[in-house]
Backbone bond lengths (Angstrom), bond angles and torsions (degrees), N, CA, C in turn:
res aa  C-N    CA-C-N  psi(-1)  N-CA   C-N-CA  omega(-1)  CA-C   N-CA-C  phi
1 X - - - 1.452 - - 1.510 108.77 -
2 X 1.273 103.43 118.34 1.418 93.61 161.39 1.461 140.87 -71.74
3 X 1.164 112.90 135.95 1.520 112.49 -160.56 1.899 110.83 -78.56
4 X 0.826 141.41 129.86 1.742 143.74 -168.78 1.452 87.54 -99.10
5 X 1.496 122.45 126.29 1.075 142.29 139.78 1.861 130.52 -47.33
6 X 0.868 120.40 78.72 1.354 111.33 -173.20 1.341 116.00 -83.16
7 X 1.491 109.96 130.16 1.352 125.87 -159.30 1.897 105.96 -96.15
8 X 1.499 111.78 100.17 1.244 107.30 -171.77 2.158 104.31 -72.37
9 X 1.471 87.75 130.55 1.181 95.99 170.89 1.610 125.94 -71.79
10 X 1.140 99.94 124.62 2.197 100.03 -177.64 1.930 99.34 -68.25
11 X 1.506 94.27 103.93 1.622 90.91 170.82 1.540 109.24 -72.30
12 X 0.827 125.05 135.92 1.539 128.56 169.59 1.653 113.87 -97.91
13 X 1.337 95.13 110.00 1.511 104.31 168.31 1.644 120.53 -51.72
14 X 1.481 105.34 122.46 1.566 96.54 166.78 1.272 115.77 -75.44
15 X 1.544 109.90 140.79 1.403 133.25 167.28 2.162 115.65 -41.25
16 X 1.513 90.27 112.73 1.846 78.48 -167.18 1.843 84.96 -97.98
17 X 1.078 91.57 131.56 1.543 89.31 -177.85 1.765 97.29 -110.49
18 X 1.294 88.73 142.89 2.025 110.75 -163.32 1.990 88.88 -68.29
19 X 1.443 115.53 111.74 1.243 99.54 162.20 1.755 117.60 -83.93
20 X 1.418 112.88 21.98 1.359 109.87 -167.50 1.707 104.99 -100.57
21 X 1.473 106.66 -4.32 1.437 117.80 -157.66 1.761 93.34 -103.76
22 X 2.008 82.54 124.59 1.483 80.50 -173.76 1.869 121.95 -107.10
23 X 0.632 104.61 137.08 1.784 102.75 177.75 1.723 117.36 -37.07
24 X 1.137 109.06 107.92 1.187 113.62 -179.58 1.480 120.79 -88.05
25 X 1.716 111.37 103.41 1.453 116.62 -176.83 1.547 115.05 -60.57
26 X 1.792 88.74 127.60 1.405 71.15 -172.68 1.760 100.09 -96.68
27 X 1.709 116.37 145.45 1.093 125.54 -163.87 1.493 101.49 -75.19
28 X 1.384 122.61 144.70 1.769 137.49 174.05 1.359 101.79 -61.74
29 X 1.054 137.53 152.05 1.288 151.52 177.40 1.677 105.97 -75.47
30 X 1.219 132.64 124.39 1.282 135.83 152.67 1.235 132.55 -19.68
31 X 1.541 132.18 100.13 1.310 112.88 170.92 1.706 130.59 -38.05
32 X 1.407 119.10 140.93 1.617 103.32 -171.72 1.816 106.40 -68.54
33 X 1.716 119.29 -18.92 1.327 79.71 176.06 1.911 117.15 -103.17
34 X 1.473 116.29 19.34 1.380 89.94 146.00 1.576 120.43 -104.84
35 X 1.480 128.23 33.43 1.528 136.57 121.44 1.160 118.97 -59.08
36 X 1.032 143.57 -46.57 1.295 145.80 -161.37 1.991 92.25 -88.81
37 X 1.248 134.77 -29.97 1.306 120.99 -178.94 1.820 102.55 -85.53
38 X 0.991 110.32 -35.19 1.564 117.05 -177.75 2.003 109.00 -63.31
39 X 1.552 91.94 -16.79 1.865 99.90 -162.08 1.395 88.61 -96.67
40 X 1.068 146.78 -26.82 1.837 168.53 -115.55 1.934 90.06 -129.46
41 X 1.342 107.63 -65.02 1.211 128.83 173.49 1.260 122.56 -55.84
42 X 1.211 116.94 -11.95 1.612 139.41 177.42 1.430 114.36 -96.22
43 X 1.514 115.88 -58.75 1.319 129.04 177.87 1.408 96.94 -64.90
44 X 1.461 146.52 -39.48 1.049 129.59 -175.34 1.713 124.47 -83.86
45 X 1.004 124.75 -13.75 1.652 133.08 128.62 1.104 117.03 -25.31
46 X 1.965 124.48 -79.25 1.092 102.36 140.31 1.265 145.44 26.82
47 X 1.546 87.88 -131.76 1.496 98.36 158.11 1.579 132.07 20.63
48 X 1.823 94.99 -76.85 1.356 131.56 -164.99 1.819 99.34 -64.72
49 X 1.187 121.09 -31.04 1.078 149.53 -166.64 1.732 99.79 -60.67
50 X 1.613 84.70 -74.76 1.627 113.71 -168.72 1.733 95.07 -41.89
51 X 1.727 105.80 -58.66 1.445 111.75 -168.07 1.352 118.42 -44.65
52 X 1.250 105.87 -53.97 1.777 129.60 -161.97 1.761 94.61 -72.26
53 X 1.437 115.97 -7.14 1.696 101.86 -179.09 1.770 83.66 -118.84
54 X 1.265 134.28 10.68 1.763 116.48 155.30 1.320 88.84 -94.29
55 X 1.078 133.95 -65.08 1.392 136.36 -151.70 2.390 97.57 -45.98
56 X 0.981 104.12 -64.22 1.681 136.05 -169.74 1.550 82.01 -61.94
57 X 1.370 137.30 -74.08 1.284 140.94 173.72 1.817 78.98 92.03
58 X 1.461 112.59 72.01 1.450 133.44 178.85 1.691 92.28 -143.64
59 X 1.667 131.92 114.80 1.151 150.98 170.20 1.833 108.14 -68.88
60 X 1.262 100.17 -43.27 1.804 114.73 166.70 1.166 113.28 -36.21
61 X 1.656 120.07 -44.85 1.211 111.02 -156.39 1.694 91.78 -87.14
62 X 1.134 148.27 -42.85 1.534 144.65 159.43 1.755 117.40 -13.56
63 X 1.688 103.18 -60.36 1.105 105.06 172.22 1.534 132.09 -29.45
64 X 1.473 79.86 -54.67 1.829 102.05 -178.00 1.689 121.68 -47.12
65 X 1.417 86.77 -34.65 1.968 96.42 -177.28 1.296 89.99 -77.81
66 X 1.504 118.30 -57.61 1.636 117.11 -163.01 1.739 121.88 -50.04
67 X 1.534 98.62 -33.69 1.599 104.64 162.29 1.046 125.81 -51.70
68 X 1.683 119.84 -21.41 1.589 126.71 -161.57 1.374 117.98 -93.37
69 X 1.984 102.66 -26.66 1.275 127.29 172.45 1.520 113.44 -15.94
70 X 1.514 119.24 -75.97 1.008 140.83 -152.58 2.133 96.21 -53.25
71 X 1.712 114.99 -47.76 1.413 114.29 -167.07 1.771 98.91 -94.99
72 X 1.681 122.66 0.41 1.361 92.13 174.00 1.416 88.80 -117.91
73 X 1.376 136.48 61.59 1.404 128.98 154.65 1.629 105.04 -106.56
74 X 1.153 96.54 -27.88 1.460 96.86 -171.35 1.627 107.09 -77.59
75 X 1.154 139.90 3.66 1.321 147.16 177.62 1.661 116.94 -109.28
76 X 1.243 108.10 -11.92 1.400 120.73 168.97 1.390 123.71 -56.72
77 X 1.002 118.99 134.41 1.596 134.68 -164.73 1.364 111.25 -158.18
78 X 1.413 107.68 147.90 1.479 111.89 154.66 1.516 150.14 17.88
79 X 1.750 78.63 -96.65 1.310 133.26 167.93 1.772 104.44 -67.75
80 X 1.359 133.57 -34.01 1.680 118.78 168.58 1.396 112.37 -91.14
81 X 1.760 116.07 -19.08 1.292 106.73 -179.35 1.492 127.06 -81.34
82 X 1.801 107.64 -6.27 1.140 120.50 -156.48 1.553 102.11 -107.50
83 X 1.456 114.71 -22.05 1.505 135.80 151.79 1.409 107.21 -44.56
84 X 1.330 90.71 -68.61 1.567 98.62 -158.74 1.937 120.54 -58.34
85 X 1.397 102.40 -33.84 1.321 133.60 171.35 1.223 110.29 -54.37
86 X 1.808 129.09 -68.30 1.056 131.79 143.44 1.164 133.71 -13.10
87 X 1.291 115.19 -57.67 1.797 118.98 -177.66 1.605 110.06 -86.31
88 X 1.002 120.08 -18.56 1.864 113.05 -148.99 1.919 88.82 -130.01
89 X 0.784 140.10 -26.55 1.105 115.95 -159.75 1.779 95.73 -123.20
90 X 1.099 98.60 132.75 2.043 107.40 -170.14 1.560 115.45 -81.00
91 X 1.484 85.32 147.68 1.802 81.30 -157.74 1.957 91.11 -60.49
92 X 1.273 126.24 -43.82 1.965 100.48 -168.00 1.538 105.94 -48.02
93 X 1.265 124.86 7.52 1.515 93.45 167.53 0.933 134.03 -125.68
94 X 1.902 122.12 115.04 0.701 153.15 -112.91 1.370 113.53 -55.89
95 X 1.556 133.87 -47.53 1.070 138.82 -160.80 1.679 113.54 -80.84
96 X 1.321 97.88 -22.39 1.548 102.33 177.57 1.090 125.78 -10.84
97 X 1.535 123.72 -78.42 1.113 141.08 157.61 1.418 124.80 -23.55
98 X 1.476 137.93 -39.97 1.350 150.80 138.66 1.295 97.00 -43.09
99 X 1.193 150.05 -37.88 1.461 128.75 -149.54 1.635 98.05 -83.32
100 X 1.628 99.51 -50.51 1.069 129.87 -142.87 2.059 91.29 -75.36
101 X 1.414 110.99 -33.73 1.122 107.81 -179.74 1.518 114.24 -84.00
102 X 1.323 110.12 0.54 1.762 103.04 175.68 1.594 107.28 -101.29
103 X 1.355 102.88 -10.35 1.748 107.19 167.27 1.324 133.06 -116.58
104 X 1.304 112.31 22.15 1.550 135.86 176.79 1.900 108.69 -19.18
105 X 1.647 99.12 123.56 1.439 92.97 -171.75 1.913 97.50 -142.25
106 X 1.110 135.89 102.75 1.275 146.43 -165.62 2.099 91.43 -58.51
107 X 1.237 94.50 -26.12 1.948 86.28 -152.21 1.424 102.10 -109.05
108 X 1.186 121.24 15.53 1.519 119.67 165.11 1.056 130.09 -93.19
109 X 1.044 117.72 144.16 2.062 127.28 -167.05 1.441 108.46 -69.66
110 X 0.947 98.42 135.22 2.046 111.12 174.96 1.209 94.98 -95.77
111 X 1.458 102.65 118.61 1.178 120.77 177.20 1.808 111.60 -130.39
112 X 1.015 109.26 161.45 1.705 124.61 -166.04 1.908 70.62 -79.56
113 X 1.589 93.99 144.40 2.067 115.33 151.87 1.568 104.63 -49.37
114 X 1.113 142.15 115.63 1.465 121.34 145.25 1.575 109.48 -70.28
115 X 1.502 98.76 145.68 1.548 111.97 156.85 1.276 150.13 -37.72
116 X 1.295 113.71 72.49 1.325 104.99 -134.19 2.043 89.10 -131.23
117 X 1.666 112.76 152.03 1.259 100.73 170.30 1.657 125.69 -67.25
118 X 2.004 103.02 -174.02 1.835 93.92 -168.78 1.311 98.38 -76.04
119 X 1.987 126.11 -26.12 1.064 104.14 -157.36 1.861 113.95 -61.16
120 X 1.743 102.37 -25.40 1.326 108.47 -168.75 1.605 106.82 -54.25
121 X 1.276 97.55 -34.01 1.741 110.87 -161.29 1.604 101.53 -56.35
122 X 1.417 100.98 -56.20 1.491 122.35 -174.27 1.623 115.14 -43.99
123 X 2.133 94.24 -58.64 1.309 91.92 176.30 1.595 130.43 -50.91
124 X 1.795 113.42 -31.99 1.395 101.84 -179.83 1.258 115.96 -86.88
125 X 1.368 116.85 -20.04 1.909 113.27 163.67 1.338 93.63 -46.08
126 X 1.633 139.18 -48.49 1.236 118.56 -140.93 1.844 118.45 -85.06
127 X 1.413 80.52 -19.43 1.910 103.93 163.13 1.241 100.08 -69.59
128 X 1.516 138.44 -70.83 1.588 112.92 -166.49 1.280 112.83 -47.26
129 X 1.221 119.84 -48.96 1.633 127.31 -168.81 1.582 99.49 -66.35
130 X 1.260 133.90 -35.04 1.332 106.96 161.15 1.332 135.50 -78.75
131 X 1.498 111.80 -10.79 1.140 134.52 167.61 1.889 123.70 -48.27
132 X 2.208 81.51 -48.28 1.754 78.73 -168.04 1.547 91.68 -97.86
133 X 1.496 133.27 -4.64 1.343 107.87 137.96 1.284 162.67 15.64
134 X 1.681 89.91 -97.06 1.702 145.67 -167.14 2.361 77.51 -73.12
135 X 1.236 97.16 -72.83 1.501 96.36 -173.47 1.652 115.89 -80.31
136 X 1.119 107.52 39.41 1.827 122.30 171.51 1.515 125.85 27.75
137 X 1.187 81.69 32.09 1.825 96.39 173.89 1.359 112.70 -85.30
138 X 1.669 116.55 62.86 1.131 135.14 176.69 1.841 124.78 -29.67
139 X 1.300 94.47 -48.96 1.652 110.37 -169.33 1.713 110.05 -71.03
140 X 1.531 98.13 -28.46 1.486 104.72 178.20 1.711 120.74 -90.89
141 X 1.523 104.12 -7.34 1.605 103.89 -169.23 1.702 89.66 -98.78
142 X 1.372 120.11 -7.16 1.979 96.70 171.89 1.690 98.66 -64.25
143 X 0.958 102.95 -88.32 1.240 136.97 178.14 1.702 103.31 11.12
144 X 1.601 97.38 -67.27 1.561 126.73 171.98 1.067 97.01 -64.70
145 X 1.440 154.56 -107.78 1.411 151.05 166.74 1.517 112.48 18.34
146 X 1.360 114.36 -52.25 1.823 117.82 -167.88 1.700 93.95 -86.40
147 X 1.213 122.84 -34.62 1.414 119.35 -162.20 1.770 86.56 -82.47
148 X 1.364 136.53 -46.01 1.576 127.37 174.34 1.480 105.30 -42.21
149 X 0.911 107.55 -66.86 1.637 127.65 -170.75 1.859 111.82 -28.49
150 X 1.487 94.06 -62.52 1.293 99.99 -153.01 2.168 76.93 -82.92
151 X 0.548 110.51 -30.85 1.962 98.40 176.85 1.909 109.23 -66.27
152 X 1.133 84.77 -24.23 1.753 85.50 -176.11 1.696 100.29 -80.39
153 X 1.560 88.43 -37.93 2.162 74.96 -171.75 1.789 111.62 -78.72
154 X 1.014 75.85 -9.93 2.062 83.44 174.16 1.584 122.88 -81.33
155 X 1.898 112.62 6.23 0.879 123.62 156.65 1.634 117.01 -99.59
156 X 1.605 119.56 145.74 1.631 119.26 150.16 1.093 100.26 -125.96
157 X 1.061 119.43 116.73 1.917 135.27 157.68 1.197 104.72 -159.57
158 X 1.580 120.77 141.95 1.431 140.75 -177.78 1.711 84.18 -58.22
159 X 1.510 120.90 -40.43 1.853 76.50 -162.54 1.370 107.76 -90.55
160 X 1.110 126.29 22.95 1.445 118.76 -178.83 1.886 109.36 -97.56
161 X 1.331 99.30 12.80 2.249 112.45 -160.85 2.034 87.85 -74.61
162 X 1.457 110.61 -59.02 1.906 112.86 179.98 0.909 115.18 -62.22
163 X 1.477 124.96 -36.86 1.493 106.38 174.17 1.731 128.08 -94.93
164 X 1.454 98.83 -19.16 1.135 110.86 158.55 1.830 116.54 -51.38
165 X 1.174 103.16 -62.18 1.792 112.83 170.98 1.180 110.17 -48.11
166 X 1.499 129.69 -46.42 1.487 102.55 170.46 1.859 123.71 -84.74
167 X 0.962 90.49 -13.76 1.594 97.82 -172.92 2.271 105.95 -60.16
168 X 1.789 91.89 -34.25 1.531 95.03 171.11 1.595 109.57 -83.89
169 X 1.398 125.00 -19.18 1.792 122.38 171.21 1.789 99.93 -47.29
170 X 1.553 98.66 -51.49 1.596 104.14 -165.56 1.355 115.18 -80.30
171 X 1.236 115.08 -7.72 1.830 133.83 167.42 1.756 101.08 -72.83
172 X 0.968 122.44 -43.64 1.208 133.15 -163.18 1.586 99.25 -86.27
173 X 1.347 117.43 -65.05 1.141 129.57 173.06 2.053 118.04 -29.26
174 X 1.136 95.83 -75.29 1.557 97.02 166.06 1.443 127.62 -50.97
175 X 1.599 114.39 -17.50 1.339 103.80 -178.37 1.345 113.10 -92.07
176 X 1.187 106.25 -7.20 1.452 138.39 -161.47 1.529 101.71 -78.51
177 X 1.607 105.52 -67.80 1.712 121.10 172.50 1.534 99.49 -61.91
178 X 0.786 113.12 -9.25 1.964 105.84 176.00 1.684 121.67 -94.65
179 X 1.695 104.98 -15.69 1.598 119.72 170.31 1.787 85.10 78.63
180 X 1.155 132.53 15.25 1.641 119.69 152.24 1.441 105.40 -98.65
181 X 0.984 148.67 99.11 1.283 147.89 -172.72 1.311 111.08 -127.75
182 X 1.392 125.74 -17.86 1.278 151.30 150.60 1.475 113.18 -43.44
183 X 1.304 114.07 -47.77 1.448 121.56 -176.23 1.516 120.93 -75.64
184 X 1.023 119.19 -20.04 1.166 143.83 177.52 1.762 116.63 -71.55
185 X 1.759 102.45 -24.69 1.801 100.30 -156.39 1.491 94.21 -73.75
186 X 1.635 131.85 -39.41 1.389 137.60 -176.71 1.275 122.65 -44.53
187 X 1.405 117.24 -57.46 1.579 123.73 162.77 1.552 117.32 -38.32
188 X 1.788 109.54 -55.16 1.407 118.09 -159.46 1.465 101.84 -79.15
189 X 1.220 120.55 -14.52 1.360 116.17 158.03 1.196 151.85 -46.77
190 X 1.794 91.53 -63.43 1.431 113.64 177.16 1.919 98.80 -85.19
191 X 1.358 110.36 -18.96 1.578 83.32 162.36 1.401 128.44 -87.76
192 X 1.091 130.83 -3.53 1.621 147.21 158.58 1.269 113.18 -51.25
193 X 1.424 120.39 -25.18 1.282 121.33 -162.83 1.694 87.82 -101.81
194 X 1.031 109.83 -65.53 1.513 113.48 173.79 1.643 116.31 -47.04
195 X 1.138 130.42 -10.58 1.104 131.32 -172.10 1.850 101.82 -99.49
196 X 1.694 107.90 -48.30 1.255 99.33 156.17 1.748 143.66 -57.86
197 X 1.314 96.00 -29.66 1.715 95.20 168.66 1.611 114.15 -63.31
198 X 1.480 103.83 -40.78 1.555 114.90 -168.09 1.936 106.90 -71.12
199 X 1.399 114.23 -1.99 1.752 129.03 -158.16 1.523 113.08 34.35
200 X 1.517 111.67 44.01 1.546 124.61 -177.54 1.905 97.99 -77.79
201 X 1.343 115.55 63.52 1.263 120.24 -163.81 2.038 101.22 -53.19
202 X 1.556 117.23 -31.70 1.388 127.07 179.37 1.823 98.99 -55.42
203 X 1.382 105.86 -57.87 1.397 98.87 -178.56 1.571 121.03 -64.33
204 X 0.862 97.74 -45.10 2.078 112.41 178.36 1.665 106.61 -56.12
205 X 1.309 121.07 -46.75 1.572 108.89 162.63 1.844 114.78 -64.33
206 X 1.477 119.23 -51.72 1.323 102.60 176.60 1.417 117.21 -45.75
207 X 1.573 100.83 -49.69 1.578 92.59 -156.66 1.616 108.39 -72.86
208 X 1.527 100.36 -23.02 1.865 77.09 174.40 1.301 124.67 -70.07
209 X 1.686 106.71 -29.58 1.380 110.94 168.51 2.033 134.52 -39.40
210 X 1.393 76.27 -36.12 1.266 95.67 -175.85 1.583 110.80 -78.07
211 X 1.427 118.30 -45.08 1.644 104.61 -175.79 1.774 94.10 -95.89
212 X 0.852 131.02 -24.97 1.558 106.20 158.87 1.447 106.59 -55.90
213 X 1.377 151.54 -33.86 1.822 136.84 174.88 1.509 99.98 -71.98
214 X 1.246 118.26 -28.62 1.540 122.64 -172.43 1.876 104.33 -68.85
215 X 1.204 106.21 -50.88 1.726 107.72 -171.65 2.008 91.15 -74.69
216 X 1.195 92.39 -52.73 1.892 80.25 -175.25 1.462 113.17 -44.25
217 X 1.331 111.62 -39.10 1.557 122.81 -176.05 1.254 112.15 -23.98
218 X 1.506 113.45 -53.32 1.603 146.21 -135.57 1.211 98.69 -129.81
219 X 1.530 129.70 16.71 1.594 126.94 -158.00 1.306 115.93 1.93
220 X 1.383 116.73 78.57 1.421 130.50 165.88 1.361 115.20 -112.72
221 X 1.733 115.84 57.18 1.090 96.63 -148.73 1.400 108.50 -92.94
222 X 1.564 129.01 7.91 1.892 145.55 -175.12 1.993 69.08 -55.25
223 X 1.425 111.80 -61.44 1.789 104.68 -137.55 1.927 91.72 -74.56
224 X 1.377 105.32 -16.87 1.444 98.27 178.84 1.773 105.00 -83.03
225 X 1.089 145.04 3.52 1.336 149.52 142.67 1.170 98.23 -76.37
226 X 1.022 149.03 -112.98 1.561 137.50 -146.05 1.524 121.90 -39.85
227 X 1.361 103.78 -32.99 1.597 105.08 171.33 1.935 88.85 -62.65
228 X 1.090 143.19 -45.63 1.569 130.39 -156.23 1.254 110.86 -76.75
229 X 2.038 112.07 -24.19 1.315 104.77 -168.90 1.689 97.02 -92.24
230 X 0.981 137.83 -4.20 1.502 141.91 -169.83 1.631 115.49 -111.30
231 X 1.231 101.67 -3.55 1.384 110.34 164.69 1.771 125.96 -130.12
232 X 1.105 114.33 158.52 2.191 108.12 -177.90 1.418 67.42 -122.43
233 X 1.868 94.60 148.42 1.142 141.25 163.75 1.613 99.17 -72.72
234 X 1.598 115.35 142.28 1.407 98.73 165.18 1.354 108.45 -106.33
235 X 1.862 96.61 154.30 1.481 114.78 -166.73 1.580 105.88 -67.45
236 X 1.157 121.59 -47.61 1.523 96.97 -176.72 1.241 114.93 -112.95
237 X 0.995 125.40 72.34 1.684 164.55 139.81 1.805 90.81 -48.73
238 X 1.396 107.00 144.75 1.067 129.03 -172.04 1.735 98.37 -71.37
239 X 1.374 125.13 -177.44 1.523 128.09 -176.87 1.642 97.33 -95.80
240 X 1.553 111.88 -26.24 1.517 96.54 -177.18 1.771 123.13 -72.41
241 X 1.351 91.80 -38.09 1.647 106.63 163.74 1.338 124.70 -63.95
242 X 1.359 129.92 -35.14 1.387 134.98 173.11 1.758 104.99 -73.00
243 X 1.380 108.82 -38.28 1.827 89.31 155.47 0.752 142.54 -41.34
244 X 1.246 99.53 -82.79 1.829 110.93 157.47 1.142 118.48 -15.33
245 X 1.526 115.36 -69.67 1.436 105.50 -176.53 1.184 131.35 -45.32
246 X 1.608 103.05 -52.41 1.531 111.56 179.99 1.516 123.50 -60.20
247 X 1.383 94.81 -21.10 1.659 100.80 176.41 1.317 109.22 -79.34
248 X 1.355 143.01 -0.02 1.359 157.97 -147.35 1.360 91.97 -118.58
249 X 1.532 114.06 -84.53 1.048 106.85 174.29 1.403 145.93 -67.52
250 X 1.705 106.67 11.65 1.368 107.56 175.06 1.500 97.03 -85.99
251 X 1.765 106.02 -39.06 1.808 100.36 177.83 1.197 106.14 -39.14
252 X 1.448 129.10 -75.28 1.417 137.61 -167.09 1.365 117.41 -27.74
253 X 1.163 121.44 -59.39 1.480 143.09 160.93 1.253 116.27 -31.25
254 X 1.571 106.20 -64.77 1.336 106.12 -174.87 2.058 113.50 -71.56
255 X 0.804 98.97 4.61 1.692 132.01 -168.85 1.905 108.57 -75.95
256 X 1.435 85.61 -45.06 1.360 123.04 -179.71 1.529 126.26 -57.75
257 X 1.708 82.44 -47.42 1.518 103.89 -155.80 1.736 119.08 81.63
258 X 1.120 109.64 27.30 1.853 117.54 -174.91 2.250 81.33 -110.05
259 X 1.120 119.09 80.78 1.227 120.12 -162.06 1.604 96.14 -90.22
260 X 1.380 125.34 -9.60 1.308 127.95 -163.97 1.873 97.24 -90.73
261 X 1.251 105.73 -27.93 1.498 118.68 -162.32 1.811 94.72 -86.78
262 X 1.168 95.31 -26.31 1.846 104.40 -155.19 1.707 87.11 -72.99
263 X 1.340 107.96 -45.83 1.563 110.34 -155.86 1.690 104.29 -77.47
264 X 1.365 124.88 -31.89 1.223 129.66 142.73 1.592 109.31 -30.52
265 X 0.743 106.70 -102.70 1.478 112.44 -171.74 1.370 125.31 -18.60
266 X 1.681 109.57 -52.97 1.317 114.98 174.57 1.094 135.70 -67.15
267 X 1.534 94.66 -17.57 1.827 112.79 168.38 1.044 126.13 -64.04
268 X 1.290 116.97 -51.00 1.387 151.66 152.13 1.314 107.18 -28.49
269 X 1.270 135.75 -35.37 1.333 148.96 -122.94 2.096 96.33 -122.70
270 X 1.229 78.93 -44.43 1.252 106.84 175.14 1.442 130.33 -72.75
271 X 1.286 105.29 -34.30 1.243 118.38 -177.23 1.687 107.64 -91.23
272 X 1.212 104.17 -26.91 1.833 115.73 -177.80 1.680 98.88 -84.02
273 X 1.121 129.27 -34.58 1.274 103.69 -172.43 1.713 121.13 -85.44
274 X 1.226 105.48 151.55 2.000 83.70 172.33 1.149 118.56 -89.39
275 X 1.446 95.44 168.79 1.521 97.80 -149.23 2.157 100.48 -96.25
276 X 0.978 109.01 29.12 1.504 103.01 -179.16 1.434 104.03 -122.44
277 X 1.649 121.12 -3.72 1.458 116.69 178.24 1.372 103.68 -142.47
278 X 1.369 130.26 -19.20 1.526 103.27 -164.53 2.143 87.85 -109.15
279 X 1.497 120.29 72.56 1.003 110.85 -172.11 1.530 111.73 -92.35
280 X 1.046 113.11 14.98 1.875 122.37 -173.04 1.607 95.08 -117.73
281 X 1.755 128.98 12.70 1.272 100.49 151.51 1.176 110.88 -106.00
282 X 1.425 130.43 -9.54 1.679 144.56 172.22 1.806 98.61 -59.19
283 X 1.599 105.39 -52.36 1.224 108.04 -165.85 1.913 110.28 -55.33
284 X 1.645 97.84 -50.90 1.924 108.62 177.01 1.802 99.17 -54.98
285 X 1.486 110.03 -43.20 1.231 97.60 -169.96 1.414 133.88 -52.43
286 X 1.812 85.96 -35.61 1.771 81.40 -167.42 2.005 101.60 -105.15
């Protein structure tokens, strides 16, 4: 007998479709200018911030905005810097008008200056200038950079030491993206010195930071040793600045050939910075 092969048929399950599953609307995207009022609305918190630490004569409360730096640069525009310029910063000072012409905005409200302190003033110069930065408009951030500068050193008050310190990172910074970086070491000098009489220990770690990257720049590093032996690091210097340093001076070291001192250092270097932002000194390190 021949045997018949029986060919099992593939039942195919019907598809049970979940009637419990609901359609998820997807939401329209935001017009950019109520982003730009919500980003406006942010900086002026801020603001409130900056005030309540002149008023309090509390440097802490500065920090707090300066932490924020990093998520409200990326929302900067035009159209909020040219707001912001408008409202916060008073027409006698002088540069205004420069600010206002590198962020030209047809649809923003003319509004009267409110009364407001220099640090506020400073802080939103210090947004355009990171602004035209961020968008590499090199030729326009000296200019802006020297006009911050010389308004920042025309302040003394303890709370002006954090924002002052970064306001010279971004002084440095632009001259830096411009390949003059050279021009820059004279200023950061003679304010180092001034920063030590004043015990602005926030400024005295930037700024050494800064012309120690300035002489490495240029591998000059004989003058980047003597700047280390003629100056102390200060001890309570933030952890991001004490990286830096140490990563500076482990280069130097290792520069040397003192390779035992270098590897110290960089460890060190390593261990002080955190590990979710300063990932390009782990990277030199290893």
């Amino acid at each position: 007998m021949a045997s018949k092969t029986q060919r099992k048929a593939k039942v195919e399950k019907p598809k049970v479709e979940d009637a419990d599953v609901e359609m998820k609307d997807t939401e329209a995207p935001k017009p950019q200018s109520e982003l730009d009022a919500l980003t406006i609305e942010d900086i002026k918190d801020h603001i409130s911030i900056i005030e309540k630490s002149v008023v309090n004569k509390e440097p802490r409360f500065v920090l707090r905005v300066l932490r924020q730096l990093a998520s409200t640069r990326k929302r900067l525009n035009d159209a909020v810097l040219n707001q912001l310029i408008k409202t916060y910063i008073s027409d006698s000072y002088e540069f205004k008008g420069n600010l206002l012409g590198y962020f030209p905005c047809t649809d923003s409200k003319d509004e009267k200056p409110h009364a407001r302190s220099v640090l506020t003033e400073i802080y939103v110069h210090l947004l355009g200038m990171i602004s035209l930065l961020d968008n590499n408009r090199i030729n326009d951030s000296i200019p802006c950079a020297q006009a911050l500068i010389n308004r920042v050193m025309s302040v003394n008050k303890p709370t002006m030491h954090l924002l002052g310190a970064r306001c010279f990172f971004y002084y440095s910074r632009a001259f830096e993206m411009a390949g003059r970086l050279h021009e820059a070491r004279t200023l950061l000098h003679g304010r180092l010195r001034t920063s030590t009489l004043r015990h602005d220990s926030e400024g005295q770690a930037m700024l050494l930071n800064l012309l120690l990257r300035n002489y490495i720049h240029y591998n000059l590093y004989e003058q980047a040793e003597k700047l280390i032996s003629k100056t102390t690091f200060p001890e309570n210097a933030n952890n991001n600045e004490s990286a830096r340093y140490l990563f500076y001076l482990g280069k130097i070291k290792a520069t040397q050939l003192d390779y035992s001192e270098a590897f110290k250092n960089l460890n060190q270097a390593i261990r002080k910075a955190p590990q979710k932002r300063c990932h390009w000194i782990q990277a030199s390190c290893h």
